[in-house]
C-alpha positions as CSV (number, residue, x, y, z in Angstrom):
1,X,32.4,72.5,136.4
2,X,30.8,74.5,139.1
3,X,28.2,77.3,139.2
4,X,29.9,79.1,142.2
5,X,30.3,82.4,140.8
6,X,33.6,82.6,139.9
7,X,34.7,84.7,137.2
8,X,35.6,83.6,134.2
9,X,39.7,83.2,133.7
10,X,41.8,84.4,130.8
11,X,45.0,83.0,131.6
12,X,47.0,85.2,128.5
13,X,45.0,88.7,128.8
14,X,42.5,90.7,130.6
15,X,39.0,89.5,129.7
16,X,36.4,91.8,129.1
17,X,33.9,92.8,132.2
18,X,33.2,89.5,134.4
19,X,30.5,87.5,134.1
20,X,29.7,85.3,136.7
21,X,27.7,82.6,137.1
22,X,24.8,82.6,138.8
23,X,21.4,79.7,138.4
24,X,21.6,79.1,135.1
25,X,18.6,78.2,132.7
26,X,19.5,75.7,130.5
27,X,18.7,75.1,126.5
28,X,16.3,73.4,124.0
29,X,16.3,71.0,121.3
30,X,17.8,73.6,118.8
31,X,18.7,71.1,116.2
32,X,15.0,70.4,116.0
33,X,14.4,74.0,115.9
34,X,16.0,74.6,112.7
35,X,14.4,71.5,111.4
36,X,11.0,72.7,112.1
37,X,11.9,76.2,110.6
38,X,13.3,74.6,107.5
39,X,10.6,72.6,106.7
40,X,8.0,76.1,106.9
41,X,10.3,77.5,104.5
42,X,9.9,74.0,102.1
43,X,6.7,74.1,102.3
44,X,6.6,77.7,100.9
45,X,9.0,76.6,98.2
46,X,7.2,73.7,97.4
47,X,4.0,75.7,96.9
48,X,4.6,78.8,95.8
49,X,1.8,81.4,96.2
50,X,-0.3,79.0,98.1
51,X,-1.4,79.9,101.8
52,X,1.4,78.2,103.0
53,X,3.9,80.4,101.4
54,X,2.2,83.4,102.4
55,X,2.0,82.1,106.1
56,X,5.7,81.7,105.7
57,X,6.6,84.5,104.6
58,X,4.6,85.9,107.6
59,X,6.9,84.1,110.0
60,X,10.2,85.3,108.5
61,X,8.6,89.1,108.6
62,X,8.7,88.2,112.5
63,X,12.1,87.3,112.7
64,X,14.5,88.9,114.6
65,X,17.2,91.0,112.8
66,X,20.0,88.9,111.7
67,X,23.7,89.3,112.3
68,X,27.0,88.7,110.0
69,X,29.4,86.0,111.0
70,X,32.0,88.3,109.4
71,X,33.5,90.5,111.6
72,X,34.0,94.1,110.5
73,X,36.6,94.7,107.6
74,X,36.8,91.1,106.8
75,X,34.3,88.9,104.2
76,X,32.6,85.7,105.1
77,X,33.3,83.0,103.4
78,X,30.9,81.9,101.0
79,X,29.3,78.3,102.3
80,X,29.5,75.7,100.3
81,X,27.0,75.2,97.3
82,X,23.7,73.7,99.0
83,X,21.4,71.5,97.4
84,X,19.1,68.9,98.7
85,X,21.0,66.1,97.8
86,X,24.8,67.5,98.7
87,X,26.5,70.4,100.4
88,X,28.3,69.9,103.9
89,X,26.4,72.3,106.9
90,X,28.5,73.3,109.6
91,X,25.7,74.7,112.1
92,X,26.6,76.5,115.3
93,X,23.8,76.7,117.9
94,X,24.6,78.8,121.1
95,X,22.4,79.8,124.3
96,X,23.3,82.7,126.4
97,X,22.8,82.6,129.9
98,X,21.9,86.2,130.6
99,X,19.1,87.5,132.5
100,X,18.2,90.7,131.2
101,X,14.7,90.9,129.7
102,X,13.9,87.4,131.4
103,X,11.1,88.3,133.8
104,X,10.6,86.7,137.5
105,X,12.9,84.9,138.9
106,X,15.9,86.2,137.1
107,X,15.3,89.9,137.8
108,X,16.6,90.1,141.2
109,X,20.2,91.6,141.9
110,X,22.5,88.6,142.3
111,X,20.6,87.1,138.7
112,X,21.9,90.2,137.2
113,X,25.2,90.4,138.8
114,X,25.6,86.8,137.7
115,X,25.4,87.5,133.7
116,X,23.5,90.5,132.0
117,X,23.9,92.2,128.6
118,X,24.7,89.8,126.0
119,X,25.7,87.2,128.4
120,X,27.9,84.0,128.3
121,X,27.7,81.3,125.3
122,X,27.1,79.0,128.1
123,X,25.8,76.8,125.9
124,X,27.5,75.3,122.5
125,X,26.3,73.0,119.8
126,X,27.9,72.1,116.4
127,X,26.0,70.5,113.8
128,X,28.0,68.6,110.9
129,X,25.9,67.4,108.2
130,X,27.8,65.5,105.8
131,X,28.3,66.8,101.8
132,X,26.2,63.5,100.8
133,X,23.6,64.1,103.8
134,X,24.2,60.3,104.7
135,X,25.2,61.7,108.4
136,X,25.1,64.3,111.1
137,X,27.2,64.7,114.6
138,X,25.9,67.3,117.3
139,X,28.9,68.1,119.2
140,X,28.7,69.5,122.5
141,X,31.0,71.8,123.7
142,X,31.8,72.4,127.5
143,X,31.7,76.1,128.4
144,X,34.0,75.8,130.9
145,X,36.9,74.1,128.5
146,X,40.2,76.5,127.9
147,X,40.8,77.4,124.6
148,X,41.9,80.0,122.1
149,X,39.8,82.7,121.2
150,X,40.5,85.0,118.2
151,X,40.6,88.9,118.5
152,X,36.8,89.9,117.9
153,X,35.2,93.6,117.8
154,X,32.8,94.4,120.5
155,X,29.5,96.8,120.3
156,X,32.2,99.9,121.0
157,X,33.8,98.9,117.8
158,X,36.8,98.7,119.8
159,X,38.6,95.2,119.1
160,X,38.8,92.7,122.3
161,X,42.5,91.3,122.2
162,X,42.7,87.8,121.0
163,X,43.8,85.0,124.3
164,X,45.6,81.8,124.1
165,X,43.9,80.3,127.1
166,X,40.4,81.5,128.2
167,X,36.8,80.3,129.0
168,X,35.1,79.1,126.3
169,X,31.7,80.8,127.4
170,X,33.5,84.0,127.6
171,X,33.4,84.2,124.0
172,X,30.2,85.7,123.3
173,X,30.3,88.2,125.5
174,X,34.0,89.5,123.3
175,X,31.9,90.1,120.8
176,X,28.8,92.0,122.4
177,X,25.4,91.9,120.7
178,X,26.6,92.9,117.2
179,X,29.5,90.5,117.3
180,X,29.2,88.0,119.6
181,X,28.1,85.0,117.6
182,X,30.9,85.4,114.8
183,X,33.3,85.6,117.9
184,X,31.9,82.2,119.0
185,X,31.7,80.8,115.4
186,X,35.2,81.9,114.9
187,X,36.8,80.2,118.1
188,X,34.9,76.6,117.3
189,X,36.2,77.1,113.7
190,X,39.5,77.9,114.5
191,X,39.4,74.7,117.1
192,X,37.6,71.8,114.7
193,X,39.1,73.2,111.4
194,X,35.8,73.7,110.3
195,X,34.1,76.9,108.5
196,X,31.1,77.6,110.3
197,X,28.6,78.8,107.7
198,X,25.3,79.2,109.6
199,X,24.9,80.0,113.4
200,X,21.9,81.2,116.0
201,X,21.4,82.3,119.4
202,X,18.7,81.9,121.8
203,X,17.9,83.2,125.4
204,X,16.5,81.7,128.5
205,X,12.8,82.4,128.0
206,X,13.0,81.7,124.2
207,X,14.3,78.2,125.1
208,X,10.6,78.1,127.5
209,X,8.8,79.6,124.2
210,X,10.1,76.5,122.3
211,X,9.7,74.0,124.9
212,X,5.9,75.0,124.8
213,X,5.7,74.7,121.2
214,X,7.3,71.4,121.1
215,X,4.0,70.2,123.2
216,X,6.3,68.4,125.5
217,X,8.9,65.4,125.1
218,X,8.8,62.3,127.3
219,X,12.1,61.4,128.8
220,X,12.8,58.4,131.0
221,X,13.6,59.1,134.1
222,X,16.2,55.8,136.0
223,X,16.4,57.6,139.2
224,X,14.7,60.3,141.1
225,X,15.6,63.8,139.9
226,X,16.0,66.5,142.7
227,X,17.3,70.0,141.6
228,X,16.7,73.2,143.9
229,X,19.3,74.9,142.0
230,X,17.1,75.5,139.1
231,X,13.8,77.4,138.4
232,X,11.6,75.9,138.6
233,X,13.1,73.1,140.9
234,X,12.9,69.8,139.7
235,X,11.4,66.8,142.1
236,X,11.0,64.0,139.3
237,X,10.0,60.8,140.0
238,X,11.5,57.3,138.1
239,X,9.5,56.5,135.1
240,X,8.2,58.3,131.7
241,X,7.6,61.6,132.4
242,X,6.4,64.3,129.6
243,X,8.5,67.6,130.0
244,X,8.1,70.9,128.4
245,X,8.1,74.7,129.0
246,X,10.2,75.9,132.1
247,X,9.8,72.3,133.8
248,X,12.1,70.8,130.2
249,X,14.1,74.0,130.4
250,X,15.5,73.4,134.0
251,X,15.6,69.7,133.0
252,X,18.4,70.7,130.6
253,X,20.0,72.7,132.7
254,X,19.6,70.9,135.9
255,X,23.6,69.8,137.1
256,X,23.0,68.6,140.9
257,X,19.8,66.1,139.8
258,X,21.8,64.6,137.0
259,X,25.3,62.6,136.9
260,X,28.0,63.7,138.9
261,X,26.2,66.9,139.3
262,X,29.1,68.3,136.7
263,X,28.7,70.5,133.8
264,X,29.7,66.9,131.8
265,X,26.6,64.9,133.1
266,X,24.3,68.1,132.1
267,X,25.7,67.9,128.9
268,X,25.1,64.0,128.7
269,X,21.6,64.5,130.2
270,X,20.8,67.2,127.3
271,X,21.8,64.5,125.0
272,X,19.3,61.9,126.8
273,X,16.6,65.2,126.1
274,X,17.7,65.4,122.2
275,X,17.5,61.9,121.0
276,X,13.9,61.7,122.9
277,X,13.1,64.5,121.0
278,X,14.5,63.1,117.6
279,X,12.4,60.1,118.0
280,X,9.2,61.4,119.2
281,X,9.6,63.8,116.1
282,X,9.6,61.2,113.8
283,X,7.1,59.2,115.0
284,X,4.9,61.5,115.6
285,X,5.2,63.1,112.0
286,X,5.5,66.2,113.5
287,X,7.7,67.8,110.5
288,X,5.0,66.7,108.1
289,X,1.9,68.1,110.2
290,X,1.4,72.2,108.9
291,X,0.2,73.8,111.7
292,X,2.6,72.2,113.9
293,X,5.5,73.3,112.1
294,X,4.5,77.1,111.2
295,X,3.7,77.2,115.4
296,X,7.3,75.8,115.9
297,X,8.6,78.3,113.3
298,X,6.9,81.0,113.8
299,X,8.5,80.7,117.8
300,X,12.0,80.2,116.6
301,X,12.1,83.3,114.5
302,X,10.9,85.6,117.3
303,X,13.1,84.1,119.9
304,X,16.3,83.5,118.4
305,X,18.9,85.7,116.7
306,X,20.2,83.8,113.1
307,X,22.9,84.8,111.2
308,X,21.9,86.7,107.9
309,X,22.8,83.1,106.4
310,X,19.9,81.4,107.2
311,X,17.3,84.3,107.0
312,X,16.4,82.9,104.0
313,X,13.5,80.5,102.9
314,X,15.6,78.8,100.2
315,X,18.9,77.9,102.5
316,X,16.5,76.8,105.0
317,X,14.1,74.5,102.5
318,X,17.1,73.0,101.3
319,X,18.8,72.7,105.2
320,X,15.4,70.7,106.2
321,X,16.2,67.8,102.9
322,X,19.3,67.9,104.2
323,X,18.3,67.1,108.0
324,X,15.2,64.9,106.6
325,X,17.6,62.3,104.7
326,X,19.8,61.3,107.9
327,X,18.3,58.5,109.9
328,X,18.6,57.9,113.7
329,X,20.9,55.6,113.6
330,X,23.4,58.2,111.6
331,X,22.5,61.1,114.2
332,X,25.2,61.0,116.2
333,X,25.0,63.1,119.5
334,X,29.0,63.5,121.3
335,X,30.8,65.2,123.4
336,X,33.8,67.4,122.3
337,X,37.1,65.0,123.8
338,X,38.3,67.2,127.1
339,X,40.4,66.2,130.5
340,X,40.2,67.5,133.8
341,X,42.2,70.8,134.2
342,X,45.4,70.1,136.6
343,X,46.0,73.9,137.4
344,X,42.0,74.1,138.3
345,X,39.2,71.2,138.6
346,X,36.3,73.8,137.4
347,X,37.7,73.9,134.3
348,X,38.4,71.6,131.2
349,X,41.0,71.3,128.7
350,X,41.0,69.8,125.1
351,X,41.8,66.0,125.7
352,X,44.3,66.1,122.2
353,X,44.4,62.8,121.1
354,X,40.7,62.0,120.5
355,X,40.3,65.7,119.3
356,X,42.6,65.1,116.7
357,X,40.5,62.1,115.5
358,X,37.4,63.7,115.9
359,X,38.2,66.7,113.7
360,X,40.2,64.9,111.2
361,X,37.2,62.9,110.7
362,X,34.9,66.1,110.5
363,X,37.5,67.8,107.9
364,X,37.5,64.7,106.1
365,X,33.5,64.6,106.0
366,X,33.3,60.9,107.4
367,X,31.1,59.7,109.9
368,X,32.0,58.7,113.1
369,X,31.6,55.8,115.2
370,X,31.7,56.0,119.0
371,X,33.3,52.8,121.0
372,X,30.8,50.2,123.1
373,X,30.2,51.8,126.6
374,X,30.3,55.0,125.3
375,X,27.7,56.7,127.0
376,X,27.9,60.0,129.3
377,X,28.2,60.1,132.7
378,X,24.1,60.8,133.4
379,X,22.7,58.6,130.5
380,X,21.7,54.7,131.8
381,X,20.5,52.5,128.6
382,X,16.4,52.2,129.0
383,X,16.5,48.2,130.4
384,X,13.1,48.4,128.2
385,X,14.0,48.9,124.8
386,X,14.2,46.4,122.8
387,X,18.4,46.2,121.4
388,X,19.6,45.4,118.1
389,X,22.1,42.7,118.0
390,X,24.8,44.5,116.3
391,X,25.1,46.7,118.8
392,X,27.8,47.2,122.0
393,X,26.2,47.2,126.0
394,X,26.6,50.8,127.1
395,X,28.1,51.7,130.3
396,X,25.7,52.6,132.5
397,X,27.6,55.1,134.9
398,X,27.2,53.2,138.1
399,X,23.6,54.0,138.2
400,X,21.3,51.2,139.5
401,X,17.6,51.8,139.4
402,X,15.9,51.4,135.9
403,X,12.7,53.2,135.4
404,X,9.1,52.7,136.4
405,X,7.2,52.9,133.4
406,X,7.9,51.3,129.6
407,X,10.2,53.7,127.7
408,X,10.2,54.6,123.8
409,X,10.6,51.3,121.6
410,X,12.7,52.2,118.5
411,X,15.8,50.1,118.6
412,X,19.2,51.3,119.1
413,X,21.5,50.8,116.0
414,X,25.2,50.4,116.0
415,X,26.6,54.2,116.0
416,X,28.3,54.9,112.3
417,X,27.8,51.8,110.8
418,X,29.2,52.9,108.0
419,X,32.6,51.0,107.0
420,X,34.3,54.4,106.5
421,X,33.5,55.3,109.7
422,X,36.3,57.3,111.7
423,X,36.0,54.8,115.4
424,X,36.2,57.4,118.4
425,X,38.2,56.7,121.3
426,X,36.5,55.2,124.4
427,X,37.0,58.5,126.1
428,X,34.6,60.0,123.8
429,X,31.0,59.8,125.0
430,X,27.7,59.7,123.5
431,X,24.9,58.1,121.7
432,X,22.7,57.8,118.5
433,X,19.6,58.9,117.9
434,X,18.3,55.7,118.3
435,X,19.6,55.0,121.3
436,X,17.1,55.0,123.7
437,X,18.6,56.1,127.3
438,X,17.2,57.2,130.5
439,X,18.8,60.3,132.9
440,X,19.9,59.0,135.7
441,X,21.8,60.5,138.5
442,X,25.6,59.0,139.8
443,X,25.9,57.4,143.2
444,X,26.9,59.0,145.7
């Protein structure tokens, strides 16, 4: 998956006006985002007319305005009933790679040639909570993977023609600003079977803005980690090291320090980034300190773009119980099955056997259980953490070096224990929560 400026290829119809890509900034823990916004608005629920209500309130009045995930002349779908002990959440999370409005660095004429206006959905998360909020999977979608994509208005109101083959990432950008993230939301619907009831969008320096509020994750490092492809570049040392504002950002986006220097092993290192995250969080009791949560929330509303769906203290309250009763070891962070593109090796296509088991399981609401050496191709299994004994050796990617310092403790736990659990295909790759991984880059 390469960041050589090609244009983006619609193989059935003329795609709107290219976007190429240029250094891209990569995206935050968004999942924990939402958590953090959710809990806020819980908070305010909980005590009604107390300062933290009024604080809350505050936030939302800060929010940016919200967009349908109807498109115009049709009605949304009602979600399904929400409580805090049931209703299923199907969560789309999207970053857009453009650089207007992004300051130094990004202003310069090949930045903005590269991807301006609304940008590209360059990044793509789906979060499944289960109806009994036993279990959550945090897909990752590839931008570069060929797929449909459904007609969708634009700003003009005109109506961009629906494609059988196209660019995944191109699908924001069908939609403009007004319409963009129901054109995304529609295309990952359309391709898991799911209805996509809640969705938000964040840019390059709002993913900075969170890093900072965060205070910083520690990820373990198993090899040097060398990028000057991103901004800032990244010269990281083996070992613990704590990450946050624009150094975390081009961690998640870095491609050439992690892996196979593919857009796969940036998607693998994100999910290295993500179950740090998870695991400091709860720790740390970060969702149960006030001021941390209200700085956390109070940064998402101004920096990302939420659908009108969860502009709402109550959907969110009863989002964060949701969240709150699925343990590590039932977060489940995968990859969306793809192959290699024969006709052209910067792109992906959907790989349709272990697709088809990993949306039957997701229309079905069961968990899922990824295979023993299921890792991605930048994640190495910390040789520091202690290991439960019900759980499978990961692969570690033909990386050698472990790390230099300790890593986090909490033990991994077999992914999807459950005994309903749908079992993924080898060729699916991830990890839990819980399992406790270090970035690491391929040899050469």
């Amino acid at each position: 998956m390469s960041d050589d400026g090609r244009a983006h290829a619609d193989r059935t119809t003329s795609p709107p006006p290219l976007i190429r890509h240029g250094r891209l900034r990569r995206r935050g823990p968004f999942g924990f985002v939402l958590r953090g916004i959710a809990v806020v608005a819980a908070v305010a629920v909980v005590g009604s007319g107390s300062v933290a209500a009024i604080a809350t309130w505050q936030v939302l009045q800060s929010a940016q305005p919200s967009v349908s995930l109807a498109m115009p002349g049709t009605t949304a779908k009602k979600a399904p009933a929400l409580t805090a002990q049931s209703g299923e959440v199907n969560m789309l999370l999207v970053a857009t790679d453009t650089r207007d409005g992004q300051g130094a660095g990004f202003d310069d004429a090949a930045n903005q040639q590269a991807s301006n206006g609304v940008g590209n959905n360059d990044t793509n998360i789906l979060v499944h909570i289960s109806a009994d909020h036993s279990n959550m999977s945090v897909i990752s979608f590839p931008r570069d993977l060929v797929v449909p994509i459904p007609a969708c208005t634009n700003d003009d109101g005109a109506v961009t023609p629906a494609s059988s083959a196209a660019m995944l990432n191109t699908a924001l950008s069908r939609g403009g600003e007004k319409h963009g993230l129901a054109c995304v939301a529609s295309t990952i619907g359309k391709l898991t079977g799911l209805q996509i009831a809640y969705a938000g969008k964040i840019t390059f320096d709002g993913v900075v803005r969170m890093a900072d509020a965060v205070g910083g994750v520690t990820v373990c490092l198993a090899t040097p980690i060398k990028d000057d492809d991103v901004t800032p570049a990244l010269d990281l040392q083996p070992g613990n090291r704590e990450l946050q504002g624009a150094e975390a950002a081009a961690f998640l986006r870095s491609r050439h320090g992690v892996g196979d220097a593919s857009d796969l092993g940036r998607i693998s290192n994100q999910q290295t980034f993500m179950s740090a995250l998870a695991r400091q969080t709860v720790s740390a009791g970060t969702l149960t300190n006030p001021a941390k949560v209200l700085r956390l929330a109070d940064t998402a509303f101004k920096n990302m773009v939420l659908s009108d769906t969860l502009n709402d203290p109550a959907t969110l309250a009863r989002l964060a119980l949701a969240v709150n009763t699925v343990g590590l070891s039932n977060m489940v962070f995968l990859q969306f099955p793809v192959v290699d593109d024969p006709a052209d090796p910067a792109r992906v296509l959907v790989s349709e056997g272990p697709a088809a088991t990993l949306t039957a399981a997701l229309q079905a609401d069961e968990p899922v259980q990824l295979a023993p050496n299921s890792l991605g191709r930048s994640a190495v299994r910390d040789p520091d953490a202690p290991t439960a004994t019900a759980s499978a050796p990961s692969s570690e990617s033909g990386t050698t070096t472990p790390p230099a310092a300790g890593s986090p403790t909490t033990a991994p736990a077999t992914p999807g224990s459950s005994a309903s659990a749908a079992e993924l295909p080898d060729s699916v790759s991830g990890q839990t929560a819980d399992t406790v991984t270090c970035a690491a880059k391929s040899k050469e």
